[in-house]
Residue, then its C-alpha position, 0 to 999 in steps of 0.5 A: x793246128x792241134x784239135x780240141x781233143x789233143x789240147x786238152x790232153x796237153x792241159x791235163x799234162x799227159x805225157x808228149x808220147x802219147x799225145x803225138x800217138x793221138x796226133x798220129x792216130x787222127x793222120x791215119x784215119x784221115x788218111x784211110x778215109x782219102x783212100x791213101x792205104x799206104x801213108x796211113x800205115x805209116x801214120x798208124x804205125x808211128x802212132x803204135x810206136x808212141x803209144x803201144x797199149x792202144x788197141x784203137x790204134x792196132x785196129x785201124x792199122x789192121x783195116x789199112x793194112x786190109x785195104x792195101x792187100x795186106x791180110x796177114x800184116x792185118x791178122x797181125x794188127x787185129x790179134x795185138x788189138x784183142x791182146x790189149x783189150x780182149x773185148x774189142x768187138x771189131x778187132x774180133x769181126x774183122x780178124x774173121x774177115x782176114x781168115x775167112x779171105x785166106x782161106x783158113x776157115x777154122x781160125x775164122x769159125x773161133x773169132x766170130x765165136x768170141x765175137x759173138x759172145x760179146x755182142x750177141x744180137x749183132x746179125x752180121x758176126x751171125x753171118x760171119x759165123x755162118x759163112x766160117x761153118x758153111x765153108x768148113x761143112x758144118x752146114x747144120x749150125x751154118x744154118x742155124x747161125x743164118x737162121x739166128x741173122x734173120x731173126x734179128x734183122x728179118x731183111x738181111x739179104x747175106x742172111x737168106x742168101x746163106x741160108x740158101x746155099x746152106x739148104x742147097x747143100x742140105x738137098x731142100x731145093x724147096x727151101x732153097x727157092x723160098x731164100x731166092x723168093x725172099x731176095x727178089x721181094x727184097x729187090x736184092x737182085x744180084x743175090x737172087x740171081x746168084x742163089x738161082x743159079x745156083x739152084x739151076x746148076x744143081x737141077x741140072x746135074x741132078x738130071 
């Protein structure tokens, strides 16, 4: 049965295509939401074929294709979503993600800058751009992008998690054990452990 949103379409006359591209589109999503990867790439993909200037479309198959283990079709999906509409915010953070997880840290450092320019006060493209400078060792702006997180959201517990192995590497053991007190009054355990470790490791090897 055609939802609402696809009968008035039809009664507004638009063109068979891009109905069923609608119709595609909402299997898809659906079938990502059932954990059904695979099916709902096929679905996007059909739905991209009848509407091909639809970068809601490119997005969400770029999201299957990560969740199928398939990055580089993702960064394939996510770079046709900013061609269509240079201004998608999640095509832009997501990309980071893909680029960041293979390892190209550089490519994943310009994404979350575009992102960031676009929507300025969200703390996770911050983390993002932190961690993209954190791993090609630009440790001074990846604490300042940490710093910026947790400034517009002061419990973002990757924030000072960030922030802690970023002053690790900038030898402020000190600051580092201020992030691992900050965690455990979170109760972020699992970060707290790790970014304890960590500073333990160093001690250690510092002895």
């Amino acid at each position: 049965m055609l939802g609402k949103n696809l009968l008035t379409r039809l009664r507004r006359g638009e063109p068979p295509s891009l109905i069923d591209s609608q119709r595609r589109f909402e299997e898809g999503v659906r079938l990502a939401n059932q954990g059904l990867d695979a099916e709902a790439i096929v679905a996007l993909k059909q739905a991209a074929r009848a509407d091909p200037d639809c970068a809601d479309t490119q997005l969400e198959l770029g999201v299957a294709y990560d969740k199928a283990g398939r990055p580089n079709d993702a960064i394939k999906a996510y770079l046709a979503a900013i061609e269509i509409r240079p201004d998608l915010v999640g095509a832009y953070k997501n990309l980071g993600m893909a680029y960041d997880g293979l390892g190209y840290f550089r490519d994943a450092l310009k994404a979350y800058t575009r992102a960031i320019v676009l929507a300025a006060n969200d703390p996770e493209l911050r983390n993002g751009l932190g961690t993209a400078y954190f791993n090609v060792g630009s440790y001074v702006e990846a604490r300042k992008a940490y710093q910026q997180a947790t400034k517009i959201e002061p419990d973002n517990a990757r924030a000072h998690f960030g922030l802690g192995l970023v002053y690790l590497d900038l030898d402020e053991k000190e600051l580092a054990l201020e992030q691992h007190v900050k965690l455990e009054g979170l109760n972020e355990n699992e970060f707290a452990f790790q970014l304890l470790d960590k500073i333990q490791r160093q001690n250690r090897r510092a002895s």
